[in-house]
C-alpha positions as CSV (number, residue, x, y, z in Angstrom):
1,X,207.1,62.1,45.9
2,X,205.1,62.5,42.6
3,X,201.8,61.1,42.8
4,X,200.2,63.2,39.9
5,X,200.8,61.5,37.4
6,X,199.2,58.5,38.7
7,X,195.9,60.2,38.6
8,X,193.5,58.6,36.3
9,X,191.9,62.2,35.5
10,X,195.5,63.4,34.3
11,X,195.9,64.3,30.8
12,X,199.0,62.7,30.0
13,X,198.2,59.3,31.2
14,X,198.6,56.5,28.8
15,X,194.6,55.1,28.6
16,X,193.6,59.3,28.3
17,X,196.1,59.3,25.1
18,X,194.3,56.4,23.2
19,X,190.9,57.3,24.3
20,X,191.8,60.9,22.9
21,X,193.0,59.0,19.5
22,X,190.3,57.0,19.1
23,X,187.8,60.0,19.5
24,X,189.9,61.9,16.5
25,X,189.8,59.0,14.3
26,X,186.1,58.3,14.7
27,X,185.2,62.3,14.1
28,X,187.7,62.0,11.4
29,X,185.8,59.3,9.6
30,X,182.4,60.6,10.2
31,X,183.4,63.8,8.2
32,X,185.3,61.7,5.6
33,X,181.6,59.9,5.3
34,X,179.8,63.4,5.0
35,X,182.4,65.0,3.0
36,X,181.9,61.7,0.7
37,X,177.9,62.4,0.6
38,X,178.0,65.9,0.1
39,X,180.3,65.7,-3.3
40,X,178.1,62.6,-4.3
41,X,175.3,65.0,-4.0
42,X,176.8,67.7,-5.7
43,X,177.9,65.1,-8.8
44,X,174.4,64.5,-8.7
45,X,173.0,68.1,-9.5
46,X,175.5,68.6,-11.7
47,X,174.1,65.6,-13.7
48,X,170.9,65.9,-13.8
49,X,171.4,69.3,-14.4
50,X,172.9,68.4,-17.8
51,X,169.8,65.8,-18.3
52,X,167.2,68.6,-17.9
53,X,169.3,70.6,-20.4
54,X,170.0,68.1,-23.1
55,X,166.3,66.5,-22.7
56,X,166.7,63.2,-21.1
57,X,165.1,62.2,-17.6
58,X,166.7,62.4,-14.4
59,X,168.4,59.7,-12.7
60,X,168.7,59.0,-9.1
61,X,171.1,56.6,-7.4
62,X,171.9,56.3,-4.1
63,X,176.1,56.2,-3.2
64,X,175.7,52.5,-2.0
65,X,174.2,51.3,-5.5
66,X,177.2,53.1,-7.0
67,X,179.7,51.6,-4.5
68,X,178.4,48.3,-4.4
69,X,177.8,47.4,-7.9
70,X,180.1,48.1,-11.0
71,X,179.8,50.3,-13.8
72,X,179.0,47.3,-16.6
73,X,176.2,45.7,-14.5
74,X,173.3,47.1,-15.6
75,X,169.5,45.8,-15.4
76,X,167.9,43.4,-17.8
77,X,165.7,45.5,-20.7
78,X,162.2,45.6,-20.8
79,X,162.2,46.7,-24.0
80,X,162.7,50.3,-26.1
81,X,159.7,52.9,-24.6
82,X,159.9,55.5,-27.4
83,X,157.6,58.1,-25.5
84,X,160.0,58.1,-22.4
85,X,161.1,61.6,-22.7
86,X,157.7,62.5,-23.5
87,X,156.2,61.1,-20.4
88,X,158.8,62.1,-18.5
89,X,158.0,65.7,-19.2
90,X,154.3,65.5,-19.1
91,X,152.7,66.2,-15.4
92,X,149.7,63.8,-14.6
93,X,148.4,66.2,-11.8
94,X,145.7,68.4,-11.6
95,X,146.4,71.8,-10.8
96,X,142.9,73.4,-10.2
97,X,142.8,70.3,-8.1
98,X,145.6,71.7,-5.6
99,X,145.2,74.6,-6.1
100,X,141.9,74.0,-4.4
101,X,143.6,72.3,-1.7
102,X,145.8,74.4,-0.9
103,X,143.4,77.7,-0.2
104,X,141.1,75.1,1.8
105,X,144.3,74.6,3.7
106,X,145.1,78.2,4.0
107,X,141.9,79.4,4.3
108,X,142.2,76.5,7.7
109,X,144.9,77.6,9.1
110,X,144.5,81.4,8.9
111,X,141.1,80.1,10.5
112,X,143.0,78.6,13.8
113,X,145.7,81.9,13.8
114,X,148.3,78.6,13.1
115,X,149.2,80.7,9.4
116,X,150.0,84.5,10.1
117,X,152.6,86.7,8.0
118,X,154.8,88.6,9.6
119,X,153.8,91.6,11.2
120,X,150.3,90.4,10.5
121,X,147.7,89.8,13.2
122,X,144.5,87.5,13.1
123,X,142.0,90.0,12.1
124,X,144.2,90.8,9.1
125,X,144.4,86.6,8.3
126,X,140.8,86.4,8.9
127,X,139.8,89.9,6.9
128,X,137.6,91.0,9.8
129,X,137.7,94.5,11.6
130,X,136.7,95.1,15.4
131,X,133.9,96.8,16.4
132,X,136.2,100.0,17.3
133,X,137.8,99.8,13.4
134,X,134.3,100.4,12.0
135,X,133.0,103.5,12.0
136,X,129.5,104.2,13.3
137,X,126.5,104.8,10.7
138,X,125.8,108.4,10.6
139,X,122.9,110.0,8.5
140,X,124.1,112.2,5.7
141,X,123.3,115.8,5.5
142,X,119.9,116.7,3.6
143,X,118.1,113.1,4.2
144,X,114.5,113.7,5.3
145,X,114.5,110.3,6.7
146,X,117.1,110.7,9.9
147,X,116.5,111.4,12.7
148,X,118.6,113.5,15.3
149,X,119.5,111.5,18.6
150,X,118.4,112.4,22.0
151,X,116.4,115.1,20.5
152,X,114.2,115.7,23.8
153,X,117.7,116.1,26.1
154,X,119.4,118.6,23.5
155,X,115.9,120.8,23.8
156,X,115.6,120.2,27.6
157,X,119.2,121.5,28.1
158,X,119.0,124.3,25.3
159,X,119.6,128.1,26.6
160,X,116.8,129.1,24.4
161,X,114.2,126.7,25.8
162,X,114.4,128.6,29.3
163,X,114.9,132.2,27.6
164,X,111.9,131.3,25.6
165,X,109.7,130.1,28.6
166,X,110.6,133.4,30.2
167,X,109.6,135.7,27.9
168,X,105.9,137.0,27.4
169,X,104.6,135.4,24.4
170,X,104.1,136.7,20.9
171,X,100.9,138.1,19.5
172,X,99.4,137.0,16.3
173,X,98.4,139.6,14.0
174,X,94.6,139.3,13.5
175,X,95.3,139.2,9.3
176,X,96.9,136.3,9.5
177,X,94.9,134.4,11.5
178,X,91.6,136.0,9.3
179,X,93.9,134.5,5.9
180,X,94.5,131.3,7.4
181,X,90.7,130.7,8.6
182,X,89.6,131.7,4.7
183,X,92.2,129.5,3.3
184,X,91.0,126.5,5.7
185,X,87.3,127.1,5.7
186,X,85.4,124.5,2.8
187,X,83.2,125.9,0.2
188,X,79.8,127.1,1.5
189,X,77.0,125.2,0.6
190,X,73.9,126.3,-1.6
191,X,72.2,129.8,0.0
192,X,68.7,129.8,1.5
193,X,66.2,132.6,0.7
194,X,67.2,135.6,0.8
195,X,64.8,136.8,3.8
196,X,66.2,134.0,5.7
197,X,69.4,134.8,4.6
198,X,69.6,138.1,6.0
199,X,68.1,137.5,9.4
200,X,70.6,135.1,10.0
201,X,73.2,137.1,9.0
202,X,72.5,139.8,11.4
203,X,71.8,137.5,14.5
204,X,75.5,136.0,13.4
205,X,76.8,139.3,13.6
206,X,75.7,140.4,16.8
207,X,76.4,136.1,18.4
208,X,80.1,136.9,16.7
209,X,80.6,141.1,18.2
210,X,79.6,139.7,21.7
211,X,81.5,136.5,21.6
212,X,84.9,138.9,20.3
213,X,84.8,141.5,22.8
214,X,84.6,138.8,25.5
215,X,87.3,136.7,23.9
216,X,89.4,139.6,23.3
217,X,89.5,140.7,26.7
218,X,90.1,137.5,28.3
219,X,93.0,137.1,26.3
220,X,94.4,140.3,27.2
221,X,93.8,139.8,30.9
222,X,95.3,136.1,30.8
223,X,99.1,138.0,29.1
224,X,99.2,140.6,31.9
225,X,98.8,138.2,34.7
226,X,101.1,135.8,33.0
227,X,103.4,139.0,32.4
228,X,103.4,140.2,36.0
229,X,103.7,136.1,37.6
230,X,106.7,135.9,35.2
231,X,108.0,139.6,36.6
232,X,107.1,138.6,40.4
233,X,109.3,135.6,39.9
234,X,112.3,137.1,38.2
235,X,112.0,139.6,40.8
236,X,111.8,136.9,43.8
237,X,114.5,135.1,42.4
238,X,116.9,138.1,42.1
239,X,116.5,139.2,45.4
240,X,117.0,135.6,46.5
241,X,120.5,135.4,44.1
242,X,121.8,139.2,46.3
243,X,120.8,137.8,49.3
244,X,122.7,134.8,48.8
245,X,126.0,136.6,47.6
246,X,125.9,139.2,50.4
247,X,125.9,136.2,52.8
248,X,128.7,134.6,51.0
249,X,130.4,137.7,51.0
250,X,130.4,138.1,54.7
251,X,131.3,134.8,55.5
252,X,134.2,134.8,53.2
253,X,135.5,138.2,54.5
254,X,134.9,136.7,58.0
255,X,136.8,133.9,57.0
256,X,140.2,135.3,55.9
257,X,140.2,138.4,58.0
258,X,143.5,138.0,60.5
259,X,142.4,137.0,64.1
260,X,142.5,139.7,66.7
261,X,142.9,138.5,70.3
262,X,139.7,138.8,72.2
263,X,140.3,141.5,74.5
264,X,138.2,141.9,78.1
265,X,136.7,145.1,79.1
266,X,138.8,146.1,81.6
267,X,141.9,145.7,79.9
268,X,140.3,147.7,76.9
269,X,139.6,150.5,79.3
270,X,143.1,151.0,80.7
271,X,145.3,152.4,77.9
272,X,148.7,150.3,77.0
273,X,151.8,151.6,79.1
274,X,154.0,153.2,77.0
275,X,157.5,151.4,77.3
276,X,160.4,153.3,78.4
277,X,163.2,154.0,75.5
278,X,166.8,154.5,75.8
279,X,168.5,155.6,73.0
280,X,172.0,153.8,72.8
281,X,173.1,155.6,70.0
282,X,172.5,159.8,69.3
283,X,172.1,159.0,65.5
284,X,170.2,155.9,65.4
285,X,167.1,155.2,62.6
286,X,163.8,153.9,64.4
287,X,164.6,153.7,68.2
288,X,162.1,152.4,69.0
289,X,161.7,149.4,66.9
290,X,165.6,148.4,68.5
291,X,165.5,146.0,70.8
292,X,168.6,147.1,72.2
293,X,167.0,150.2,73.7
294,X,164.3,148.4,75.0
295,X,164.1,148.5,79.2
């Protein structure tokens, strides 16, 4: 017994075959209708196409105007416009006016991130650089004005600064400082009499002999003891610095040395027997490394 073609679902059944017919016929007609628009559209450019060429404005119609009414009826006059073509051609808008408009919209968008380029990001919309783009104000070589950064950390970590702390300090040559103290000293004032002149001068001389021997020798004994604390120390801290490596020294042949078995007193005493060897073989290399000859 057949019972598929009873189905409702089968193909070949008769309501499937008109509802498949009527389907064609309405997809057929809907792209009769399009094809239909798309060469009345076409007709259309072509037209007005040939308007803009030969001068005359351009005319829209819709297809339904064309279908429904007939080529003789036309529209009732108003009357003959002489500057039609002229006013047809002549643009009544402003274009500073949108031009305006049209940055204020950009200039909106690219505001929001709505208006990016391709392969353009917001800073590039926006004309802005990050704070890692822009490169840090450094002062130019030769301007008086700048100053150097963390100048008191580069000096407190400088090799020199402790080189120069350590070494005795330099002495000044007793021209130069006699230049300096005429360059700096003022103009003397107007001179007493001359009696009074010269017993001042003499008590000055004898105030300023006394005064240099005692400054001299102060400041001689003030650099040796500042000389020998500064030798004591180096000294001190040298002996520290051995010290400290001999230790480390010891410890670290201590450390990898190989481990020897503690061995007791008694058994160091008593010597280690001797083990018995049997050669197995008359021309054998080492016998007594061979465990075969071992007892």
């Amino acid at each position: 017994m057949n019972i598929l073609p009873k189905k409702r679902w089968h193909v070949r059944t008769k309501e499937n075959i008109a509802r498949v017919r009527r389907d064609q016929a309405a997809a057929a007609a809907e792209e009769k209708i399009r094809q239909d628009k798309l060469e009345f559209a076409e007709s259309e450019a072509r037209i007005n196409f040939l308007r803009r060429q030969s001068g005359l404005p351009e005319k829209v119609s819709s297809p339904k105007e064309t279908e429904g009414k007939p080529e003789s009826s036309t529209e009732p006059s108003k009357g003959v416009d002489l500057f039609a073509d002229y006013k047809s051609a002549v643009k009544t808008t402003n274009k500073d006016l949108e031009k305006e408009q049209k940055e204020e919209q950009e200039k909106y968008e690219k505001q929001i991130g709505y208006l990016t380029y391709l392969g353009q990001d917001t800073n590039e919309a926006l004309k802005v650089r990050s704070w890692y783009e822009v490169a840090p104000k450094r002062p130019e070589v030769g301007d008086p004005a700048a100053t150097e950064a963390f100048l008191k950390q580069k000096l407190a970590h400088d090799p020199l600064t402790l080189i120069n702390a350590l070494l005795p300090p330099e002495k000044k040559d007793p021209k130069k400082a006699t230049k300096r103290k005429r360059e700096r000293t003022p103009t003397p004032p107007p001179e007493p009499s001359s009696s009074h002149k010269l017993k001042k001068s003499k008590k000055d001389k004898k105030h300023k002999k006394h005064k240099g021997h005692k400054s001299k020798k102060d400041s001689k004994e003030t650099l040796l003891d500042a000389e020998r604390q500064k030798r004591e120390k180096l000294d001190r801290l040298r002996r520290e610095r051995l010290r400290r490596e001999a230790a480390e020294r010891q410890r670290s042949e201590a450390l990898f040395a190989p481990k020897e078995p503690a061995v007791t007193a008694s058994a160091a005493s008593t010597p280690a027997p001797t083990p018995r060897i049997v050669q197995k073989y008359n021309s054998q290399f080492n016998p007594e490394l061979a465990k075969q000859n071992m007892l």
